[in-house]
N, C-alpha and C positions, 0 to 999 in steps of 0.2 A: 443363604446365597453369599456367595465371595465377589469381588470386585477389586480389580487391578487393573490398573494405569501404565499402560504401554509405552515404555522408554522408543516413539518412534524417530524421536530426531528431528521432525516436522517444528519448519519454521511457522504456519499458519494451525494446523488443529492438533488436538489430544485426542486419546483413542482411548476409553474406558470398556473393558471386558467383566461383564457380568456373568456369573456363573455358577453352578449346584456347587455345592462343596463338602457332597457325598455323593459322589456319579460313583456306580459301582455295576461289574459285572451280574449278569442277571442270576439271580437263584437258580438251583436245580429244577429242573422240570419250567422253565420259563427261557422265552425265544429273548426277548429284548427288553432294552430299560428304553423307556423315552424321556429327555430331560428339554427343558426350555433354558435358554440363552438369551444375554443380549450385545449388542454393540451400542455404545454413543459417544459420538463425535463433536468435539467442542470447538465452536471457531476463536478460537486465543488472539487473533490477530485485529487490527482495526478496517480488516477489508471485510465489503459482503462475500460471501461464497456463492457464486451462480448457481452452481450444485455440485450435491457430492453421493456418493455413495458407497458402500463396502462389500468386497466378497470376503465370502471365509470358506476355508475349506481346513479337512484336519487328517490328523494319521495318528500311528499309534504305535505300540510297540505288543501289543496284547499276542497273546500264542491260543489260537483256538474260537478269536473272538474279534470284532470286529468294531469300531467306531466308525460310525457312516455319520453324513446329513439326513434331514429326514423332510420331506414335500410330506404334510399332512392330510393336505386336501387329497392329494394323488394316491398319498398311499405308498409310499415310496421310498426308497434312499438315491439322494441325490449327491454329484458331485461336488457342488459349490452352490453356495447361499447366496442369491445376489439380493442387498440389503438396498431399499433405498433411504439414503439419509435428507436428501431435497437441498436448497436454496437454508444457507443461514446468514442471518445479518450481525454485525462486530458482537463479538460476545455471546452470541448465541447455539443452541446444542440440541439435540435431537437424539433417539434414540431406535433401532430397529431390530426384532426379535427373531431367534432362528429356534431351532430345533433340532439335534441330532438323538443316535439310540447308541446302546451297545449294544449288540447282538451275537447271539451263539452260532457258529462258523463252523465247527469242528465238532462231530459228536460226543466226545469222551475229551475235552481242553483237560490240558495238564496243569498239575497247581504249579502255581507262581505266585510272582510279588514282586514289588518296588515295581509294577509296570504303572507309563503315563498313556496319555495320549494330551496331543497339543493341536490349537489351536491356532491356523495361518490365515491373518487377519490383514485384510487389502485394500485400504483404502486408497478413494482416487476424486479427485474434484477441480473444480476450476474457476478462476478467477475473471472477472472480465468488470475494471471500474473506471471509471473515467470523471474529471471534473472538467467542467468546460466553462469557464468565467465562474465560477465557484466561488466565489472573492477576489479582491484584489486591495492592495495593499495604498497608503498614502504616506509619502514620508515628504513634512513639508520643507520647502527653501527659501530664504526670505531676499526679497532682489531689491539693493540698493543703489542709488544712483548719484554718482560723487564725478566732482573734475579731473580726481588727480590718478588714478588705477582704473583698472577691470579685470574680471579673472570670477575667482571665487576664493572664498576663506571658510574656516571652521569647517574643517572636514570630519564628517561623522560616518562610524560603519558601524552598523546594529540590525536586528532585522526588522522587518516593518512592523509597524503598530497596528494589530490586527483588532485591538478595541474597538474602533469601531463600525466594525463587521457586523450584521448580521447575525451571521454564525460563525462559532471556535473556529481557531486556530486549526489548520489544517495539517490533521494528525501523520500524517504521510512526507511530507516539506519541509525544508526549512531554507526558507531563502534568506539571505544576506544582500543589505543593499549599502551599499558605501557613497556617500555624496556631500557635495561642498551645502552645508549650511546657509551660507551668504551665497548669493551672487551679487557682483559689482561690476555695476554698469556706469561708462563714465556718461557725463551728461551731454558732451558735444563731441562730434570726432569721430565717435564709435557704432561699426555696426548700424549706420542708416539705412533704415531700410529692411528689405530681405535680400542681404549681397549674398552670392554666390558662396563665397569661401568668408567668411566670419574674420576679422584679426583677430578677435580676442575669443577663445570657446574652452571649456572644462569641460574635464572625464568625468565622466561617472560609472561604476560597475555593479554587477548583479554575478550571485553563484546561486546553486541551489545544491543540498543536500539529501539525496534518499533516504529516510529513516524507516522505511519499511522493509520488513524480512524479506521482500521480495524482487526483483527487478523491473523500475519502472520504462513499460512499452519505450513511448514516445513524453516529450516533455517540449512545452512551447510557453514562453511567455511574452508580453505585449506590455510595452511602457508608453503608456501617455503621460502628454504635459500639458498641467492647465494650469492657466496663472487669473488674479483676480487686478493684473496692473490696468491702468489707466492709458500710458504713456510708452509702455513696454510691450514686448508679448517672449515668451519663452519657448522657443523650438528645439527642438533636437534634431541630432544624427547619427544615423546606425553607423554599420560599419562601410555602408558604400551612401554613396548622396542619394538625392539634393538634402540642404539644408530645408529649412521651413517645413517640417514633416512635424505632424503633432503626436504622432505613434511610432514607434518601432517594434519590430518582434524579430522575435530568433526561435529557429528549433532545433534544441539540443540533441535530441535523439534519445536513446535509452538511458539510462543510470543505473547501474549493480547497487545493489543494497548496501547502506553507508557510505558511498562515495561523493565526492563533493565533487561540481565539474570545475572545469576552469572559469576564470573570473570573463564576463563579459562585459567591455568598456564600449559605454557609450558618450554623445557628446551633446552638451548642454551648450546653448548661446544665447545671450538677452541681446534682442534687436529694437530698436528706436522705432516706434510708428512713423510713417512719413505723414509732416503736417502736426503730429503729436507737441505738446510743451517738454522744452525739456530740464522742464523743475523736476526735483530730486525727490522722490516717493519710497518710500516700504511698504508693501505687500507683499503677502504671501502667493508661494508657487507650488504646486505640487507635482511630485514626480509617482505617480501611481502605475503599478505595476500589478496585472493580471495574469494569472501561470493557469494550464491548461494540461491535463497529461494521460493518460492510460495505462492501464496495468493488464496486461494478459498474462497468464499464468495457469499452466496445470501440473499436476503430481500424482503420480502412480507409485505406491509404495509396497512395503511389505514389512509385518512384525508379527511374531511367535509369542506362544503362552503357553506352556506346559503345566497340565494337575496330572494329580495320581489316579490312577482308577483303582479302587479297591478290591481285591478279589477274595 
């Protein structure tokens, strides 16, 4: 048997063609040759495959003689082989076997040579994955409380620290999150309360990057802020009000494979409890961020294989 690997181009599977590699016209005094095939489909990519499966169908070039499909049970030559390959999950492969003949067409075929017949190989599948709270990320901020500033300092952009998750790093993402390390908060003056419009508030931004071969559906993520102060409390603001929200979310919409979206700036404020002390503390804050997304996706294709038929 021979075996060749299908230059199909396909961003998610590989197409392997198994096959005789003495198919040959049938003897004198003999109707047909029968031979066995196969296909298998390999998913390369890190998505499951919902399902998939392949036609084949072939021609020829033979003078007097015929290359068909072949229904065994039936009895039969048929036009096209529908293979089912099923459901594969990242990395995984499956295989499905056909059947065609050659057969005598013409009563007296004239000799020949260098003739093929080939092999048009169809696969088609479809994607449908989704992560919904799947992880989310913590990148922590430390909030300190002094007389004389407020704002934030030490600005860091990196992407979140997915250690300690659960589970990996989420093979499809890659988000970036950029934010002030400190916040400073002054200790009298500043942000009593939950005022309306904040004096003193810091940006903070999120992108996310598609690394998957394919184009991500829809994409949503969701930034909470939880803080462990005493004296303080840590809120945020999307991009429209009120302030004192402990979540925000945005959804991006789709993403082309490899694109990075635009950055999205949100806003951080350290407010004074009312009634609170306003002695000066460190604690940690964190800004955790939850992404959410879908991938739909189908492919219909088509690749060729040509052998020789011997005559």
């Amino acid at each position: 048997m021979a075996q060749q690997t299908l230059p199909c181009n396909d961003p998610i599977i590989q197409i392997t063609l198994t096959y005789p590699d003495n198919v040959s016209i049938p003897p004198s005094g003999s109707d047909m040759n029968i031979y066995r095939a196969s296909v298998t489909v390999k998913n390369t990519s890190q998505l499951p495959l919902l399902t998939s499966s392949v036609k084949v169908t072939l021609d020829d070039s033979l003078m007097g003689y015929d290359a068909t499909l072949w229904d065994d049970t039936n009895k039969r030559p048929i036009d096209t082989a529908d293979l089912p390959i099923g459901a594969l999950a990242a990395g995984g492969s499956n295989s499905a076997d056909f059947l065609f003949r050659i057969d005598r067409a013409w009563p007296m075929p004239p000799t020949q040579s260098g003739k093929t017949m080939t092999f048009h190989v169809m696969p088609s599948y479809e994607i449908k994955h989704e992560v919904v709270d799947g992880f989310a990320s913590q990148s922590q901020v430390v909030v300190q409380s002094r007389e004389d500033l407020g704002g934030g300092t030490n600005w860091k952009t990196n992407p979140p620290d997915w250690s300690t998750q659960p589970s990996p790093a989420d093979p499809l993402i890659q988000i970036e999150q950029g934010f002030f390390g400190t916040l400073v908060s002054k200790t009298t003056g500043w942000n009593q309360g939950y005022t309306q419009t904040p004096r003193i508030y810091v940006a903070s931004h999120l992108k996310v990057t598609n690394k998957a071969p394919v184009p991500i559906t829809s994409f949503k993520y969701q930034i909470a802020v939880d803080d462990q102060l005493v004296n303080y409390d840590v809120k945020c603001l999307g991009e429209q009000g009120p302030w004192g929200q402990a979540t925000v979310s945005r959804d991006l919409g789709p993403i082309q494979p490899g694109a990075t979206t635009d950055t999205y700036a949100y806003w951080i404020a350290v407010f004074h409890l009312d009634g609170a002390a306003m002695a000066p503390e460190t604690q940690p804050a964190f800004l955790q961020v939850a992404p959410w997304y879908t991938v739909e996706y189908q492919r219909d294709d088509s690749v060729n294989h040509s052998i020789p038929v011997n005559t």
